[in-house]
LOGU-936163 format. One record per atom (N, C-alpha, C): x, y, z. Coordinates in pm, whole numbers, plus 50000, padded with zeros to 5 digits. Atoms other than C-alpha are relative to their C-alpha. Layout:
XYZ
...
REM end
This chain:
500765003849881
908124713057821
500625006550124
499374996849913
908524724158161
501084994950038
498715005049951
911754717458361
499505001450155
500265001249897
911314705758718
501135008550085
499324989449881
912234728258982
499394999650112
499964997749888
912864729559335
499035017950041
500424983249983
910294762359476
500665004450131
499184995749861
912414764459834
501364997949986
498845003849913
915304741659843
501195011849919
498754988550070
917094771859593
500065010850042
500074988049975
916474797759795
500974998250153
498764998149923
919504807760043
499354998950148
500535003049864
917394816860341
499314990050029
500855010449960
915214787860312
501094986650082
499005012549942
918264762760344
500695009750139
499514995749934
919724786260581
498594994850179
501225005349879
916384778960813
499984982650032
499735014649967
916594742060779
501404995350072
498485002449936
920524744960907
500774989949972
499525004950100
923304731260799
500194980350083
500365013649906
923034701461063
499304988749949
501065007850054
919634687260948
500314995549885
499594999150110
921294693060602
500894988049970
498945010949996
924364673060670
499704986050008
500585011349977
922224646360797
499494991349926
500925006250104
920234641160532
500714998249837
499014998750106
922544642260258
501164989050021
499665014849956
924574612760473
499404989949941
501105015450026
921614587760362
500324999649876
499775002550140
922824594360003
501205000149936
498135002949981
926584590360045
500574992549865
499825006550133
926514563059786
499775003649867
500504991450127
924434576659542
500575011549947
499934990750053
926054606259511
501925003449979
498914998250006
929334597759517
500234991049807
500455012350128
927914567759188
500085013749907
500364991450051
927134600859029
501175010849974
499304993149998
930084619859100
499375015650044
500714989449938
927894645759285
501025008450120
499354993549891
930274673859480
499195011850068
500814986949867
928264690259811
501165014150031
498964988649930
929774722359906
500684997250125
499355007649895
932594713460139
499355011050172
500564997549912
931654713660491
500465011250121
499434989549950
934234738460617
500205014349946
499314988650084
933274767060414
499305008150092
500404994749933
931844797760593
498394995549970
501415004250063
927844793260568
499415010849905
500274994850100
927254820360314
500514999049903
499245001550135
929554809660097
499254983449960
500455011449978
928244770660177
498164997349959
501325005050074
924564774960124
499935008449874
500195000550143
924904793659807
500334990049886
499485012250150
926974765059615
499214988550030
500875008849955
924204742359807
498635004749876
500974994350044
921174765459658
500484996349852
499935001850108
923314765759322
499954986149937
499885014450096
923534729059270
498594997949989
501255003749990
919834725159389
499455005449871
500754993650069
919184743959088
499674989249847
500405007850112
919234714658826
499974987950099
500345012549885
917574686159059
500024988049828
499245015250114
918154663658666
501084992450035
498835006449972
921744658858771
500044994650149
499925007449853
921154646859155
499704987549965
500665009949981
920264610059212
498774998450015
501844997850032
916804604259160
499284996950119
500294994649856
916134594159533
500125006650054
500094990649903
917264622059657
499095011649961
500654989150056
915444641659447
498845002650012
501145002649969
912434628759480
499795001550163
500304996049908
912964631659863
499855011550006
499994983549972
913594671559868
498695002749942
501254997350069
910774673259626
498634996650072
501284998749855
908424660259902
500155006650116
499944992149901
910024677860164
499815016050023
500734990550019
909724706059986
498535006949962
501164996250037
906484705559892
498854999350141
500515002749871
905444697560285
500695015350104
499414987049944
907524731960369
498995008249997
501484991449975
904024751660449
499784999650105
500845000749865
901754761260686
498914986250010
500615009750037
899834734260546
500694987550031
499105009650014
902394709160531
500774995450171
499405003049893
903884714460879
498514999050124
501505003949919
900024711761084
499894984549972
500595012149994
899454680860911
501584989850042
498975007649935
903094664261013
499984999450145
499795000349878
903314680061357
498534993550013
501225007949939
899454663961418
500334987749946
499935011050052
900554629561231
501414995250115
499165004049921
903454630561454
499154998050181
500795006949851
901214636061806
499314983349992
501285008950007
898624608561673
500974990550018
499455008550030
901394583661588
500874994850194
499575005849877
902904585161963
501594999550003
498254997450072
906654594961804
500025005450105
499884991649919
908374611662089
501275009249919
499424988950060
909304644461877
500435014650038
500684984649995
909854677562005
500665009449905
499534994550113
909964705061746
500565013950141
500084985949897
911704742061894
498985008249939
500694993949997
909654766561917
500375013849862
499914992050153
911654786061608
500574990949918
500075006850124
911524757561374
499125007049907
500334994750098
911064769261045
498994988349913
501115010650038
908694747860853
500784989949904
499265010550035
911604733260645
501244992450076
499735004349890
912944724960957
499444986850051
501075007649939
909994703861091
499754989849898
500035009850131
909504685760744
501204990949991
498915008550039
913104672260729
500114993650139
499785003849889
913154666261076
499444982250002
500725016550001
910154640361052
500604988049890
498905007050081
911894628860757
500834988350010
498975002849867
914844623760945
499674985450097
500605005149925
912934607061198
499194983049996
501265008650039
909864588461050
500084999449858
500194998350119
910614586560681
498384988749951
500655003350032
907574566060658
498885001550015
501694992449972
904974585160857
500335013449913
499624990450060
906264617360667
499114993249880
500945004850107
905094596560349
498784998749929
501345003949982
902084587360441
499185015550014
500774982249939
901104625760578
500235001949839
499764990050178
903114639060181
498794992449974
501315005850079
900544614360027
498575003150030
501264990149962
897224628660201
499785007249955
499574985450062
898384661760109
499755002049904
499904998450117
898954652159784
498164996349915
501275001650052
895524637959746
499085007549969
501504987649975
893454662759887
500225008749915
500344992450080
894764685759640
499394999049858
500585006150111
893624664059365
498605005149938
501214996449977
890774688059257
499064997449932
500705002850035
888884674958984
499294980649957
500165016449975
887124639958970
498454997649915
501055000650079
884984624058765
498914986750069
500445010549892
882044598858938
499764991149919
500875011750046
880584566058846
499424991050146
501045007949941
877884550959033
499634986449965
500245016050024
876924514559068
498514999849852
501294998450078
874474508058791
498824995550044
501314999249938
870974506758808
499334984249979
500975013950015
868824475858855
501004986850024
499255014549856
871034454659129
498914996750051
501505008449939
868864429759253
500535005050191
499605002549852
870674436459606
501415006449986
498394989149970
874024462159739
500694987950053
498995011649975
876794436759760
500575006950110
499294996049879
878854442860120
501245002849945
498965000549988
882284454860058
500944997250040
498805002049933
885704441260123
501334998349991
498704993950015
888754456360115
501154986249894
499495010150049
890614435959857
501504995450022
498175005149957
894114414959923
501035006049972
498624997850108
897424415859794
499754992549888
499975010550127
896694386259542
499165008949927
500854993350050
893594408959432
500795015549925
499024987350043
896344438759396
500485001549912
498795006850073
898704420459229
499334999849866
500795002850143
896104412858959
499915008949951
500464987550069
894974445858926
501345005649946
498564997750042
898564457458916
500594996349830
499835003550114
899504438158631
499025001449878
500704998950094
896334441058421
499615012549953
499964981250051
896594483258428
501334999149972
498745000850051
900364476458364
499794995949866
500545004850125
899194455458054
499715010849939
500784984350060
897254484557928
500755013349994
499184985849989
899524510958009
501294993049881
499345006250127
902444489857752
499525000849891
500304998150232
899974492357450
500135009450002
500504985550048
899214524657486
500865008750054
499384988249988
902724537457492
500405003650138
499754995249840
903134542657896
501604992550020
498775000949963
905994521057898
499444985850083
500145012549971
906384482558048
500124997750148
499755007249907
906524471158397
500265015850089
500204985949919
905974509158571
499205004850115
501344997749934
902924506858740
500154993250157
500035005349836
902674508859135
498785003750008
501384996249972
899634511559304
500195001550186
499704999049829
899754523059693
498284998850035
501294998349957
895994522759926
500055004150119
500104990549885
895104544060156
498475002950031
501234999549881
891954546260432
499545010550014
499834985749989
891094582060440
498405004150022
501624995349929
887754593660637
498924988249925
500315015950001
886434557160577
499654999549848
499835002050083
887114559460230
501114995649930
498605008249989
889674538660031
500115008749860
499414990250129
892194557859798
500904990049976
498865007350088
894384541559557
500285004449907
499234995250056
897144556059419
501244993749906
499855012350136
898124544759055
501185007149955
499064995350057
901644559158970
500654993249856
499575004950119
902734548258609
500685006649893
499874992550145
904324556358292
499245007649932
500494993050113
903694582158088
500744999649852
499504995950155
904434590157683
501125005950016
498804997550013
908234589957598
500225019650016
499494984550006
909864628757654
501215002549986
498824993450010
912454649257609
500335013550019
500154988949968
913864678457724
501385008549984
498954999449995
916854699757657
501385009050118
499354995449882
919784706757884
501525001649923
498804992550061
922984727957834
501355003550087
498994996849907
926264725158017
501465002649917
498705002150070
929774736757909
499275004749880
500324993750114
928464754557622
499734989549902
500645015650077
927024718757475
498524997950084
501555003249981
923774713357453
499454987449920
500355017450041
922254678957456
498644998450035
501115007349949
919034662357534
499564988750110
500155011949896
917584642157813
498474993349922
500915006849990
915264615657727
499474992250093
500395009849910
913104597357961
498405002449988
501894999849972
909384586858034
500015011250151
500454996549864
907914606258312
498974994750062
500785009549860
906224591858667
498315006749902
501454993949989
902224598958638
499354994250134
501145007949881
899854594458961
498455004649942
501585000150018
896094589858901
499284993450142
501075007449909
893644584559172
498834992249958
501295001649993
890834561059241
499575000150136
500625001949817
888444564759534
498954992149988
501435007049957
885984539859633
499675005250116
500775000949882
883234551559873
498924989050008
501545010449963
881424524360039
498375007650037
501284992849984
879104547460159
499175007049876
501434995350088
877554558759857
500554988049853
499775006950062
878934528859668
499965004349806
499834993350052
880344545359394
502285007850028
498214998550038
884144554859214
499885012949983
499064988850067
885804588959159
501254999949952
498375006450061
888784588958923
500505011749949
499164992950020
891624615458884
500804994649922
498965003550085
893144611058573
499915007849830
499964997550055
894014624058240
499194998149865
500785000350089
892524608257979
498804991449975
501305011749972
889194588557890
500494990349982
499765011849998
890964561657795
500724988750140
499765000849837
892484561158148
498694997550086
501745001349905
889024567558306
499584988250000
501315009649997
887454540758147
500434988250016
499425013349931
890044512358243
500455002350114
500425005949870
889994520658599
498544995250070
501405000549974
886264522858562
499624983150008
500455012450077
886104487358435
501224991650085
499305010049906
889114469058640
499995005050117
500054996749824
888134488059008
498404990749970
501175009049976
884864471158906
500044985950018
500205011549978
885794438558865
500774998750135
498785001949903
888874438259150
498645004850115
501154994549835
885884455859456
499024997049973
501215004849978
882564440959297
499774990149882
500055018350126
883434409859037
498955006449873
500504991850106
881844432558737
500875010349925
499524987650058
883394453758503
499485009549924
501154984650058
880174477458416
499565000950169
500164995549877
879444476158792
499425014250003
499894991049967
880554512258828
499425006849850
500564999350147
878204523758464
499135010650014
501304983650011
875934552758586
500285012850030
499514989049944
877304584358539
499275009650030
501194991049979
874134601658642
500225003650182
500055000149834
875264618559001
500095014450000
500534986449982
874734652758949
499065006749906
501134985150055
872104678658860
499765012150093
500354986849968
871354716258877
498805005250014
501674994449968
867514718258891
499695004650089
500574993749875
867634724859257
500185014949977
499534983749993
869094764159144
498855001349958
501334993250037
865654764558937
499284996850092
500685003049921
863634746159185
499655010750108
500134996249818
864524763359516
501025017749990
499554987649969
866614794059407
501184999550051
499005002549869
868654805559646
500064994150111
499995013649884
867624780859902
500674991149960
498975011550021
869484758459734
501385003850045
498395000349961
873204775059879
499435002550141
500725002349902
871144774660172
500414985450054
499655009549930
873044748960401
499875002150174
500014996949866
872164741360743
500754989150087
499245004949908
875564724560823
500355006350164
499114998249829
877514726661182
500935008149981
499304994350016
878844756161104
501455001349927
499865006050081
880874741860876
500735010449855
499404987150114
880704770860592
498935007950045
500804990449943
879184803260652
499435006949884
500594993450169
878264810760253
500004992449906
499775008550139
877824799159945
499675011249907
500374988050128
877614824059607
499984991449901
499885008550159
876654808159279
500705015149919
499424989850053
878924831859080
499914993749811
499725003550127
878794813258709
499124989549971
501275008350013
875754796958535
500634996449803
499785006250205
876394777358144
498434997349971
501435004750093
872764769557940
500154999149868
500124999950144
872614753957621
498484998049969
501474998450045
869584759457424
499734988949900
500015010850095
868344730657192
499775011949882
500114994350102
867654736856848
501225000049877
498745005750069
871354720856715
500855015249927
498994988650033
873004756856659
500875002350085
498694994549913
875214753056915
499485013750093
500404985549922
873264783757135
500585001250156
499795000449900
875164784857451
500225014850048
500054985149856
874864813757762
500894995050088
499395003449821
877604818058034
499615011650032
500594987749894
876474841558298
501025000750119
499314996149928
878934857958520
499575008050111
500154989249883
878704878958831
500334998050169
499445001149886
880014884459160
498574989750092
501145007449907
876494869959329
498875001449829
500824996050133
874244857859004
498335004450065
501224998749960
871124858859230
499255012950033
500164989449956
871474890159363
499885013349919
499934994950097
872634904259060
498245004649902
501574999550065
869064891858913
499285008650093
500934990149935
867014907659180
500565015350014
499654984050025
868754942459180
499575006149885
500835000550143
867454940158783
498584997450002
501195000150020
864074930458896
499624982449879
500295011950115
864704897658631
500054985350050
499325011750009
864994862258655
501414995050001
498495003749995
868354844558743
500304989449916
499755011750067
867874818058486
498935004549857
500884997550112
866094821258113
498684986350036
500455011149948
863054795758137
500304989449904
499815009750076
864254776557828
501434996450029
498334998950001
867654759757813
500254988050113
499345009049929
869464730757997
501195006950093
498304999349914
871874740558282
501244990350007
498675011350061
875064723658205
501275003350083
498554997449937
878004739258458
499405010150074
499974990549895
877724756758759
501275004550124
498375001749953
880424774958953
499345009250124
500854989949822
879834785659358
501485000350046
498944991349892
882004805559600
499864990350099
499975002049882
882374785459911
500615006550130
499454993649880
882954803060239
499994993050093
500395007549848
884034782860492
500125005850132
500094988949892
883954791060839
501675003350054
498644995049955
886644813260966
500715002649863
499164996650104
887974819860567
499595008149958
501344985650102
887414854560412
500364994849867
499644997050129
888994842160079
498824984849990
501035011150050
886104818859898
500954983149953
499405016450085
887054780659737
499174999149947
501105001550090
885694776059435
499924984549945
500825014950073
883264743459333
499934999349853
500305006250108
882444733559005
499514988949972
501055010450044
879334714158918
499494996749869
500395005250118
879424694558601
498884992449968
500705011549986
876474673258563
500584990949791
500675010049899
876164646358476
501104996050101
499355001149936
879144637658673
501804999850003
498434991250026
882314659258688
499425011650117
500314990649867
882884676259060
501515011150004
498424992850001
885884704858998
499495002650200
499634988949892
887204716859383
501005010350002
498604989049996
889184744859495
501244991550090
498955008349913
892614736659626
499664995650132
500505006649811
892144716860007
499045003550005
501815002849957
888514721859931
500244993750127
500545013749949
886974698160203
499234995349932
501235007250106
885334674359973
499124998950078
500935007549909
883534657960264
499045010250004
501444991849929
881334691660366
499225001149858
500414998650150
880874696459963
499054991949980
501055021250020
879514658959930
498795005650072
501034996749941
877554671760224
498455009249942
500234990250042
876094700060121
498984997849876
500935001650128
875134688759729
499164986750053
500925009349967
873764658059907
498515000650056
500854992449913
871534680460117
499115004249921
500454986150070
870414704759861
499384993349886
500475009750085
869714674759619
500655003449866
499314997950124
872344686059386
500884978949955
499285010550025
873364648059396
498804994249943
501565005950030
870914626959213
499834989050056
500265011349893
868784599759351
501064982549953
499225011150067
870694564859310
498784989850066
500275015050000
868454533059284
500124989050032
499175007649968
868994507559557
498904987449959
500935012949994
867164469059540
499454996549834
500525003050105
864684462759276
499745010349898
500074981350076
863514485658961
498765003450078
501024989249934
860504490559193
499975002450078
499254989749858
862044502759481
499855009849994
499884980250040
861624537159552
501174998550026
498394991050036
864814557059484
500554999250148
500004994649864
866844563559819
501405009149937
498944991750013
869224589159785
501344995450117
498805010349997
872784586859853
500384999950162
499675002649872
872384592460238
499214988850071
500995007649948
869574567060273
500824981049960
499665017949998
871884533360212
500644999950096
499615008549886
872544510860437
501795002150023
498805001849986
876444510860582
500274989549941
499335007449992
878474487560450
501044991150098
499185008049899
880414455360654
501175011750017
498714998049992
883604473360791
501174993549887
499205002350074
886344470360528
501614987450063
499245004649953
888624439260563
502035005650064
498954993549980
892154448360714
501134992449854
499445007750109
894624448760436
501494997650050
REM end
């Protein structure tokens, strides 16, 4: 299996940019730990090229550090970006911290700083981060034939606690390991994220010091997302396996709407609008927003139980077809996976979507889900959802009502 590795803190100039100051500082907070460990820092009077190499060299097996500290560098390094340092230095204005960064802070500079600083708004920003890159998600929709959309409200701690323990339960049969399971929640463009860290399946891995070679055993962490949107009332769940899927499917239902089929209709996407409308369908008339869309990859299975499946490739499939004079689609055949270029505005390099129906949404890394949502909501790549009675007309998923404001938790 892989071996976890540091991608900055081993590199000479990188620690050399963070300085040995910030360094010193932060390596104070783990005084205990690393003395429990018998952990020796490169002494503090050595020249600094001699000092951040035996720094870089220890960083190089983050197994033998203390496992808090490890886990801190491992967020600090993973917040060492251009990415990483926008969303701190703006989490730091919003918050009202009085910070100032210099003007040649390096970006693992600015990360340890807040650190340093705010180890708990730092947290909160890594965890965003970490979300948004979360790119594939699978939906479930409320099921069909509610007499009436129940109001949402943000559930307690006692409500937590429950859930807590009854995915802990579940994670013990099946091998995850006993009493592991955290769950954090988070508010995020008026949607609620909850972040399910737990055991995974026993491991092992081997490690070689002194010309002896031994083994490390241990479970490893796992995070899985769930998102509830009130607004289209309806779960997305980041996680590995179906058997995972289908017990957050079934305890986010009962814990946010006292049901555990609640969330039961996985009917939230379709591709008919590409036959319908063509290329009007990447035809968006957001707020400038994205300035393209390319369907670049089309799947069709054919009935007839032989297994007959078509993928269709091409830089633009539409365009491709009309330069041929042909059709961009056969007229028999089920569309089953579609894959589009997104151009947003101001990016020449595309982000690529992935539209599973019935409901499986791949993004590209820091997609924006939100304009995406937009977009297939628009174009009617989302399907209609069923509010009131069964003889209600349909309202699609921009036509329900808001939900109460979410209680404070």
């Amino acid at each position: 299996m892989a071996t976890l590795r540091f991608k900055r803190f081993t590199k000479v100039h990188f620690l050399k940019g963070v300085g040995r100051k910030l360094l010193a500082r932060f390596f104070e907070r783990f005084t205990g730990e690393l003395t429990e460990q018998k952990v020796d820092l490169p002494k503090g009077d050595l020249p600094d090229d001699e000092y951040f190499r035996g720094l870089s060299k220890l960083l190089l097996s983050p197994e033998g550090l203390p496992d808090e500290l490890s886990e801190a560098l491992f967020a600090i390094d993973e917040m060492a970006n251009d990415a990483g340092q926008e969303r701190l230095q703006n989490a730091v204005a919003q918050s009202g911290v009085e910070m100032e960064f210099e003007l040649e802070s390096s970006q693992g500079d600015v990360a340890m700083q807040v650190w340093l600083a705010r180890p708990e708004l730092f947290a909160a920003t890594h965890n965003e981060q970490r979300f948004r890159r979360m790119s594939s998600f699978e939906y479930f929709a409320a099921k069909p034939g509610e007499n009436k959309r129940k109001q949402f409200a943000a559930p307690g701690n006692e409500a937590m606690e429950g859930l807590r323990a009854d995915l802990d339960l579940w994670f013990a049969e099946h091998n995850r390991g006993h009493e592991t399971t955290r769950i954090s929640r988070h508010e995020i463009d008026g949607e609620w994220w909850f972040v399910i860290r737990h055991g995974d399946t026993f491991s092992r891995t081997a490690k070689v010091e002194r010309q002896e070679l031994t083994f490390l055993h241990f479970r490893p962490a796992k995070d899985d997302v769930v998102v509830f949107s009130p607004g289209h009332d309806e779960l997305r769940i980041h996680a590995a396996t179906k058997g995972e899927k289908e017990l957050y499917r079934r305890e986010f239902g009962v814990r946010l709407r006292g049901d555990n089929k609640y969330f039961s209709e996985r009917k939230s996407f379709t591709l008919e609008p590409l036959r319908l409308e063509g290329k009007g369908a990447l035809k968006w008339g957001g707020n400038g927003d994205v300035d393209g869309i390319v369907l670049r990859e089309i799947e069709i299975v054919r009935g007839g139980g032989c297994h007959d499946v078509i993928i269709h490739k091409a830089d633009d499939i539409f365009a491709s077809a009309e330069a041929r004079g042909e059709k961009a689609f056969p007229d028999s055949g089920e569309l089953v996976r579609a894959v589009f270029d997104v151009y947003f505005e101001g990016m020449k390099k595309p982000r690529r979507v992935e539209v599973h129906p019935p409901n499986i949404l791949k993004l590209g890394r820091r997609c924006d889900a939100a304009v995406v949502q937009k977009w297939l909501s628009e174009k009617r790549f989302r399907e209609t959802v069923t509010a009131g009675n069964a003889g209600a007309a349909p309202l699609t998923l921009h036509g329900f009502p808001q939900p109460a404001p979410a209680a404070d938790l």
